[in-house]
C-alpha positions in Angstrom: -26.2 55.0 -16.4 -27.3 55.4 -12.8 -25.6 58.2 -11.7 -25.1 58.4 -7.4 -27.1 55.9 -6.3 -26.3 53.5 -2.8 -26.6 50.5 -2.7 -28.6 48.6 -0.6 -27.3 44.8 -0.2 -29.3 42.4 2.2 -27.2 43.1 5.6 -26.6 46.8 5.0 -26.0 50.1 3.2 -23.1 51.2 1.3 -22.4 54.8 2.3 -20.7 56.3 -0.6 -22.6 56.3 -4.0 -21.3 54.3 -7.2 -22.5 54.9 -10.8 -24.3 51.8 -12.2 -23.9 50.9 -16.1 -26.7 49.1 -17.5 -26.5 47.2 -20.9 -28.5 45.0 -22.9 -31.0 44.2 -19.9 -27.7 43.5 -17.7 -25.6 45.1 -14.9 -22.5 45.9 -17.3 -20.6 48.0 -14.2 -20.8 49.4 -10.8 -18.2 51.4 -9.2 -17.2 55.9 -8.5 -17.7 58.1 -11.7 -17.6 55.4 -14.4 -16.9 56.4 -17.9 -19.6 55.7 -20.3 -19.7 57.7 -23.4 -22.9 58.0 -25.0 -25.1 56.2 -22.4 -28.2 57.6 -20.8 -27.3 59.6 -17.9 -29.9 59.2 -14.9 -28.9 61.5 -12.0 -30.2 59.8 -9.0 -28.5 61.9 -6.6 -28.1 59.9 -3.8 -31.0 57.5 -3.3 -30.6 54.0 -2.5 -30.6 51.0 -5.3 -31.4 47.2 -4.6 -32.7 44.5 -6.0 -36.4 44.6 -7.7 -38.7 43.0 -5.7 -40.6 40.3 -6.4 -44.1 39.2 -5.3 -44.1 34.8 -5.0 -47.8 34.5 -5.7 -50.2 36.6 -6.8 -53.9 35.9 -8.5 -53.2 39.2 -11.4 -56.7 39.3 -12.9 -58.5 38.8 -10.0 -56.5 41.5 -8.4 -56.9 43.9 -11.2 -60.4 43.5 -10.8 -60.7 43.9 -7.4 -58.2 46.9 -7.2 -61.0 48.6 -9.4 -63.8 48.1 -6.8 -64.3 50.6 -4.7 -63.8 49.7 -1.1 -67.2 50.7 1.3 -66.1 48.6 4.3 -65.6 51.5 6.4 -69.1 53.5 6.0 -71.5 53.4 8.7 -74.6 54.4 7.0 -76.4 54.3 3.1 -75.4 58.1 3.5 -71.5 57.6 3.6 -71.8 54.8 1.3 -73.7 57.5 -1.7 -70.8 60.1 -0.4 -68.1 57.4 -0.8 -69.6 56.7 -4.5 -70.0 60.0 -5.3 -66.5 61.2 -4.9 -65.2 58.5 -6.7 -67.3 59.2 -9.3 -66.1 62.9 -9.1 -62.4 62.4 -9.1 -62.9 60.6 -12.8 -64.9 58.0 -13.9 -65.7 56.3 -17.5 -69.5 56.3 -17.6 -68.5 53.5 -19.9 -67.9 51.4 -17.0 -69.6 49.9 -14.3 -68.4 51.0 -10.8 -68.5 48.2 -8.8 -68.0 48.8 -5.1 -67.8 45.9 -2.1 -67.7 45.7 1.5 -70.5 47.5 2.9 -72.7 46.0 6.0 -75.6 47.2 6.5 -77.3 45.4 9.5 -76.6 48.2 12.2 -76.9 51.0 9.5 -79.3 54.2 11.0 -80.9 54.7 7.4 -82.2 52.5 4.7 -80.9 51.9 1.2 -82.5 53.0 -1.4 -81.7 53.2 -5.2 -81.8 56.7 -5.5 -78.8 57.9 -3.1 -76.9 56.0 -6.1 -78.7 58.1 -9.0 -75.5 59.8 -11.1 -76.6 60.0 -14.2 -75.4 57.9 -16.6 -73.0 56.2 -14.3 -73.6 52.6 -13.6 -73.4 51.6 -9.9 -73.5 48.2 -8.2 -72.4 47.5 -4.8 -71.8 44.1 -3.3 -72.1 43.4 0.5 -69.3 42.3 2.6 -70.4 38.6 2.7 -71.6 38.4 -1.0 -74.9 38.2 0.0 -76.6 41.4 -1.3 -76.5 43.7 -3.9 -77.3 47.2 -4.1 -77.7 49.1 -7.8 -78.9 52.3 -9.6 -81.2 52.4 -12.2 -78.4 53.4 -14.7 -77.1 49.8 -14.0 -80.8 47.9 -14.0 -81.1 49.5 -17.7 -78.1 48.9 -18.7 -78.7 44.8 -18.0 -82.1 45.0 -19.0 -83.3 44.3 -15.7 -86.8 45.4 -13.6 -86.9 48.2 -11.7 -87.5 46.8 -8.5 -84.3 45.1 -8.8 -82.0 47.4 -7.2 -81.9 45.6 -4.1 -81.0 41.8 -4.1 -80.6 38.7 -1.9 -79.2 35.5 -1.6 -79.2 33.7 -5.0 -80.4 36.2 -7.0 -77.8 38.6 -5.5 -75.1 35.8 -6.4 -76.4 35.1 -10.1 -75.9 39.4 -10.4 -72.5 39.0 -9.2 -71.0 36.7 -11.4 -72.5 38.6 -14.0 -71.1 42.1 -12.9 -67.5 39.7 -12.6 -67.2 39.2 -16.3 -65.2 41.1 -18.5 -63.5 40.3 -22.1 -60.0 40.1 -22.5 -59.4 43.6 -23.6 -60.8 44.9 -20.1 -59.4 42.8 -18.3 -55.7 43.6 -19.8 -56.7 47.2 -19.7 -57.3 46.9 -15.6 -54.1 44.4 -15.4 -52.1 47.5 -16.8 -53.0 49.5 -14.2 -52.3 46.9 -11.5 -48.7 46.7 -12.9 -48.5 50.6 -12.8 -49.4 50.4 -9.5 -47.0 47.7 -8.7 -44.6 49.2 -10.0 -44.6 52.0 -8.2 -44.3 50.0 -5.0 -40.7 48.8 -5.9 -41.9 45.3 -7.6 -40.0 43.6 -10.8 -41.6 40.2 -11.1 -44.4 38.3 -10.0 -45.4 35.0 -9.9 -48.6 35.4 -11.4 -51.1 32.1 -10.2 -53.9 32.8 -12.1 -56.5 30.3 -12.2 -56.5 29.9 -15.6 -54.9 30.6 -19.4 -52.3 32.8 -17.7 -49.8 32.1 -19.9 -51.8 33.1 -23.4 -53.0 35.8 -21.2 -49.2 37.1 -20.7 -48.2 36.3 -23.7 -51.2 38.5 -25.1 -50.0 41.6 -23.0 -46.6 41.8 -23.2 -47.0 41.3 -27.2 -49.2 44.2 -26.9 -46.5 46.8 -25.0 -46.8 45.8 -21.1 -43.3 46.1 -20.3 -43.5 47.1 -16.2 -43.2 43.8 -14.4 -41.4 40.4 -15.8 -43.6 37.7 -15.1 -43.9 33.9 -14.5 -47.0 32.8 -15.2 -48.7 29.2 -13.7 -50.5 26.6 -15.1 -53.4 24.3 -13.4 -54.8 21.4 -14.6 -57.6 22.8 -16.7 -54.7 24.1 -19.8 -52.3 21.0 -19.2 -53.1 20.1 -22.4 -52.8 23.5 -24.2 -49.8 24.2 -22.8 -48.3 20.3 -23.4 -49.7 21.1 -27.0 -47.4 24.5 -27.1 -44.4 22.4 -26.1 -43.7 24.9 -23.3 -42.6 24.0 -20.1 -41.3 25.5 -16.8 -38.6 28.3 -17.4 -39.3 28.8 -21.3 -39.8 32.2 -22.0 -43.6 32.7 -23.4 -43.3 33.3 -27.0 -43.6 37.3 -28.0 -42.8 38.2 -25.0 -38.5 38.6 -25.5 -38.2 36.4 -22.4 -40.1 38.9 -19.9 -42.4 36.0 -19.1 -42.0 32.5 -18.6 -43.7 29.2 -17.7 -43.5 28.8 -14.1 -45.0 26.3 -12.1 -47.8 23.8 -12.2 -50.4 24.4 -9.1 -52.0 22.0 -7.1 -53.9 21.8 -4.3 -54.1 19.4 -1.2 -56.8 21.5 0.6 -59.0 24.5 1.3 -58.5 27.2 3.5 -58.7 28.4 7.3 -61.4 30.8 7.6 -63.5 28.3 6.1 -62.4 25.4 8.2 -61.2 23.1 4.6 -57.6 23.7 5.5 -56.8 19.9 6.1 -55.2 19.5 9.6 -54.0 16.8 12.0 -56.3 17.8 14.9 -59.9 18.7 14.8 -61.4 22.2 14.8 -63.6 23.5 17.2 -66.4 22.1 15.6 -65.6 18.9 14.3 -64.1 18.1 11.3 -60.6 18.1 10.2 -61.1 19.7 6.4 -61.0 18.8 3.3 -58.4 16.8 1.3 -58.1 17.8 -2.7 -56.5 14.7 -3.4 -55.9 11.2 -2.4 -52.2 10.3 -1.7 -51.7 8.3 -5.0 -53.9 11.0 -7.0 -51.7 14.2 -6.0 -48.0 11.9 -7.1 -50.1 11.1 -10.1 -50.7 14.5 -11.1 -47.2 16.0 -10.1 -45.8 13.1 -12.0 -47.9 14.2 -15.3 -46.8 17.4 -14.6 -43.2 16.9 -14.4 -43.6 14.4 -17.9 -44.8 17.4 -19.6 -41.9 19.6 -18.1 -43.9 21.6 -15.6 -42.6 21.2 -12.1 -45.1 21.4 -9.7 -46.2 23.8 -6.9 -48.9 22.6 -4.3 -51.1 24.5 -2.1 -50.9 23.3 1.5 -52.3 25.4 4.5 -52.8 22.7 7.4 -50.1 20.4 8.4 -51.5 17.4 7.0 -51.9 19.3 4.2 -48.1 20.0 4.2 -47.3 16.5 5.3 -49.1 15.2 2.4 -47.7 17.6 -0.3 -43.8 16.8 1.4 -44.8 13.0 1.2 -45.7 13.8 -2.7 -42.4 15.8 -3.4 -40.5 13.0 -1.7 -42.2 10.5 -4.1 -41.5 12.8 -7.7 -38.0 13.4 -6.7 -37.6 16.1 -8.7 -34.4 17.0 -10.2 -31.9 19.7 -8.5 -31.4 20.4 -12.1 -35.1 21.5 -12.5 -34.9 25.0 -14.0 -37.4 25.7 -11.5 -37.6 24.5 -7.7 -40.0 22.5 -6.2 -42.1 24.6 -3.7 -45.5 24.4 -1.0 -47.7 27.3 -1.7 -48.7 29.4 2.4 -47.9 26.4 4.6 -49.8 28.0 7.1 -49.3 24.9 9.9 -46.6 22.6 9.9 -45.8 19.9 12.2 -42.5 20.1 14.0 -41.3 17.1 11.9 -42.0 18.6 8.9 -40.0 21.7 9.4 -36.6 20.4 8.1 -38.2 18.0 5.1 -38.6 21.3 3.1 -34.7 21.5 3.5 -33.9 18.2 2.6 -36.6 17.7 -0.1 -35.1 21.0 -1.6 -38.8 22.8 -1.3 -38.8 26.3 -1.4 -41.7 27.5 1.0 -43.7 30.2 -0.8 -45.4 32.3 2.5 -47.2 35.4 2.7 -47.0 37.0 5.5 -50.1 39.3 5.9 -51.8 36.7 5.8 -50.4 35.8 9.4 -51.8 39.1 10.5 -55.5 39.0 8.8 -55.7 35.5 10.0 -54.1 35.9 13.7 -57.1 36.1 15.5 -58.7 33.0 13.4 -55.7 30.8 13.8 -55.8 31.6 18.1 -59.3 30.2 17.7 -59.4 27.3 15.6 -55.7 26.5 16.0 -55.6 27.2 19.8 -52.5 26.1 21.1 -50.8 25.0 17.9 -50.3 28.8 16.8 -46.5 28.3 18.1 -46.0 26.7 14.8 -48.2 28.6 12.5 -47.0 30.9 10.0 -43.7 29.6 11.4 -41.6 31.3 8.7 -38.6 31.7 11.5 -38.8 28.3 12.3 -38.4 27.2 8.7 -35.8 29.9 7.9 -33.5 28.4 10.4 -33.8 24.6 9.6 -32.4 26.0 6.1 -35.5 26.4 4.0 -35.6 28.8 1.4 -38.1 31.4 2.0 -40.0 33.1 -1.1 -42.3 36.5 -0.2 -45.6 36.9 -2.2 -49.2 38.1 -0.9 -51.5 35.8 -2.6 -53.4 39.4 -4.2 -56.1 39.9 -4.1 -56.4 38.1 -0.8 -53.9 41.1 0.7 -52.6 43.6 -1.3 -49.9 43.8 -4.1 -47.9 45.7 -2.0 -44.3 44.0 -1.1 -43.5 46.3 1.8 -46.3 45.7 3.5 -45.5 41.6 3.1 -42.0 42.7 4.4 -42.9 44.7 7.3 -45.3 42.0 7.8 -42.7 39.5 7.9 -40.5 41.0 10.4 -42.6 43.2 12.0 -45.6 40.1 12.8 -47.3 42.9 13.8 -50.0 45.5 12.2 -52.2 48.4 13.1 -50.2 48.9 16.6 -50.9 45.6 17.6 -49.0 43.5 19.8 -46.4 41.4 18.2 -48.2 38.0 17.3 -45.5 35.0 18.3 -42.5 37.6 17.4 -40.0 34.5 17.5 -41.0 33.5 13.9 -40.4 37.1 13.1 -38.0 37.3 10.0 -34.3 39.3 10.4 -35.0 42.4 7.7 -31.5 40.8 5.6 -33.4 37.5 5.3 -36.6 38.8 4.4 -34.8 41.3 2.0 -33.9 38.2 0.0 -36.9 36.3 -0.1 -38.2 39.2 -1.9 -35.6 39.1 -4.4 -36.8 36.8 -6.7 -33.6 34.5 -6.0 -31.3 37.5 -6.8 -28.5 38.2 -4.3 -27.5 42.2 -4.8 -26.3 44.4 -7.2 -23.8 42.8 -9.4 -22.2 42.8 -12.3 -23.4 40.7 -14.3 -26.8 40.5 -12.8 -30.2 41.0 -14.1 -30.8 45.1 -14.7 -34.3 44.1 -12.6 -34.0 46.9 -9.8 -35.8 49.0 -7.2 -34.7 52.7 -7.0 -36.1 53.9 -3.4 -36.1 57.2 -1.6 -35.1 55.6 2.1 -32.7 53.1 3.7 -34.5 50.3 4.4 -31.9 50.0 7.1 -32.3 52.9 9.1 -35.9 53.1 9.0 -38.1 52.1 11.9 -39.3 48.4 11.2 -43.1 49.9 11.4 -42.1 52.4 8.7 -41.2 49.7 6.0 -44.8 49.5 5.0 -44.7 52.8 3.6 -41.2 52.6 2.2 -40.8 55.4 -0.7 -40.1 54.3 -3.9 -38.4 56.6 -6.7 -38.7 53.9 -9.6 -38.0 51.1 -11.4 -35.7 49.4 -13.9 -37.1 46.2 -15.8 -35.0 44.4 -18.2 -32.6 48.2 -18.5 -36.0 50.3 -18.8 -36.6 52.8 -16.0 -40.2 53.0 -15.2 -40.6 55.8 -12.7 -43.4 55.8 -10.1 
């Protein structure tokens, strides 16, 4: 029993608090002093109950691993970077691991690297440059790989060879670092997540939850590469995972009609600055060939489409599959980043749920101005889409911006960060709609409803928009079990 808690629905607050009965992973009750003898009592005195929230896409191993690294992208000097490893190292760290850190530039630094401003013992350090192209090490680390001593400092190929090597871990540390990444999650409000991993995610989930991980309910993706494992498995989109009691299920299959902005593969109508219009994945007949494989084995697809002929093509594709409204799982178009104005209603009528970060829109903003210059009216148009009926689902695409759904809210209706000016505030989202495209498809607290739910310490309706970023959370409840943060 949640005892005086308010609930928070998508357009407002209630004022006066209600007791909430949970049973059996369900919402049994809500309503003013309910009776419920025997039943955990978990005074909440006042705080403010919603929906859990749910992050649409995220990469979980890759952020687990990256959430471990620490961050040197603000130090100005070899000096701050050895006092930025030092306390870390300081504040608790297994000498068992490598500490990998990331970011640093050191072009304009006023002193030179050198291997020993890292000496700490036994600890093993390695630090990778902002742009992957260097890395800096201690001697703990070049013993520990059997490498010379004159490696500490490396470049270019030899630098990326070290990399992937310092990137592999076994399944055991990997699931240990994952646990901490749901912790953490957890702790910021979130539920579910739609976890994209590139690959084996759903043994990988089935594996963790069968060994206790209990935070976060997960739907876990499949590519290409384990078709035929999973096909093998006769599981298919919206069975649970077995040994996991139904905490995570086969979601959708991913494919991919281009690359990315930054690097210029992002597949658009008009050319970039430099010539070029990206990079297709697929041919038009290859992509309906795949989805249509998919869909025979039960998987319904999910396509990653960031320019607009990206989207068109991926629309086209859904158009041709015709997948079922009876799907247990919708259709949807991973970031579409750029869309043409035609396009906008086709995810409507196609019935394809547009799954959009939104921080994205504000680490990119300054990209897009540049290499979308004068299109950026219809970029990140999540507005636009919102109000020609699509169905809107909030994720951050972790580790490419953080695990952190308040931030993608604020993001969302804020389309601003860091005290910037708004960037095109009329696709900014209302907060009700955003609220429920972080809600996993849930509409409030209900009866009858998942007991999936987000305790926090603040209204997100009477907060300033700016302020939602660092909404506090109290807890949460997964499947009936509190998990406080």
């Amino acid at each position: 029993m949640l005892r005086g808690v308010r609930l928070v629905g998508a357009e407002s607050t209630a004022a006066a608090p209600v007791d909430v009965l949970l049973r059996e992973g369900r919402i049994a009750g809500v309503g003013p002093a309910l009776a419920a003898p025997g039943a955990e009592r978990v005074e909440l005195d006042g705080r403010y109950l919603m929906p859990g929230m749910w992050d649409g896409h995220v990469h979980m191993g890759q952020w687990a691993a990256v959430s471990r690294r620490l961050d040197l992208s603000a130090a100005r000097s070899a000096a701050e970077v050895a006092t930025l490893v030092r306390a870390r190292v300081d504040a608790g760290w297994d000498a068992g691991e490598i500490l990998l850190g990331y970011g640093f530039r050191d072009a304009l630094w006023p002193d030179a690297p050198n291997p020993e401003l890292l000496e700490l013992g036994e600890v093993s350090v390695a630090l990778v440059s902002g742009d992957v192209h260097t890395v800096w090490s201690n001697a703990a680390l070049l013993r520990r790989l059997g490498m010379p001593a004159g490696a500490w400092w490396l470049n270019e190929q030899a630098a990326f060879d070290l990399n992937v090597r310092l990137s592999a871990a076994d399944d055991a540390t990997v699931d240990r670092w994952v646990a901490d990444a749901v912790r953490a999650a957890s702790a910021r409000g979130v539920t579910g997540v739609v976890d994209l991993e590139m690959s084996d995610a759903v043994a990988s989930w089935g594996r963790r939850i069968a060994a206790g991980s209990r935070g976060l309910r997960v739907r876990a993706g499949v590519y290409p590469v384990d078709l035929d494992v999973v096909r093998a498995r006769g599981l298919r989109s919206g069975d649970a995972i077995p040994g996991t009691g139904g905490l995570a299920t086969v979601g959708w299959f991913k494919l991919f009609t281009d690359g990315a902005l930054n690097s210029r593969t992002a597949w658009c109508a008009d050319e970039y600055p430099g010539g070029g219009h990206g990079l297709a994945s697929y041919t038009d007949a290859e992509l309906v060939s795949a989805g249509r494989e998919a869909l025979a084995a039960g998987l319904v697809p999910t396509i990653h489409a960031i320019g607009d002929r990206a989207v068109t093509q991926a629309l086209d594709a859904f158009s041709a599959l015709a997948v079922p409204a009876s799907a247990s799982l919708p259709p949807r178009i991973e970031h579409a980043q750029l869309v043409l104005p035609e396009d906008v209603p086709r995810f409507a009528a196609l019935g394809v749920h547009a799954s959009v970060q939104p921080e994205h829109a504000m680490d990119d903003r300054d990209v897009a101005d540049h290499h979308w210059a004068g299109r950026t009216y219809r970029a990140f148009a999540y507005r636009a889409l919102l109000d020609a009926g699509a169905v809107l689902e909030l994720g951050s695409d972790a580790p490419v911006a953080p695990l952190d759904p308040w931030a993608t809210l604020a993001a969302a209706v804020t389309r601003s960060r860091g005290g910037r000016d708004q960037w095109h505030p009329e696709q900014s989202l209302p907060l009700a709609d955003a609220l429920r495209a972080s809600w996993g498809g849930v509409a409030g607290v209900e009866v009858g409803g998942p007991a999936d739910l987000a305790i926090l310490d603040a209204d997100p309706h009477a907060v300033e928009p700016d302020a939602l970023r660092t909404m506090p959370v109290h807890g949460t409840v997964v499947a009936g079990s509190l998990h406080r943060a």
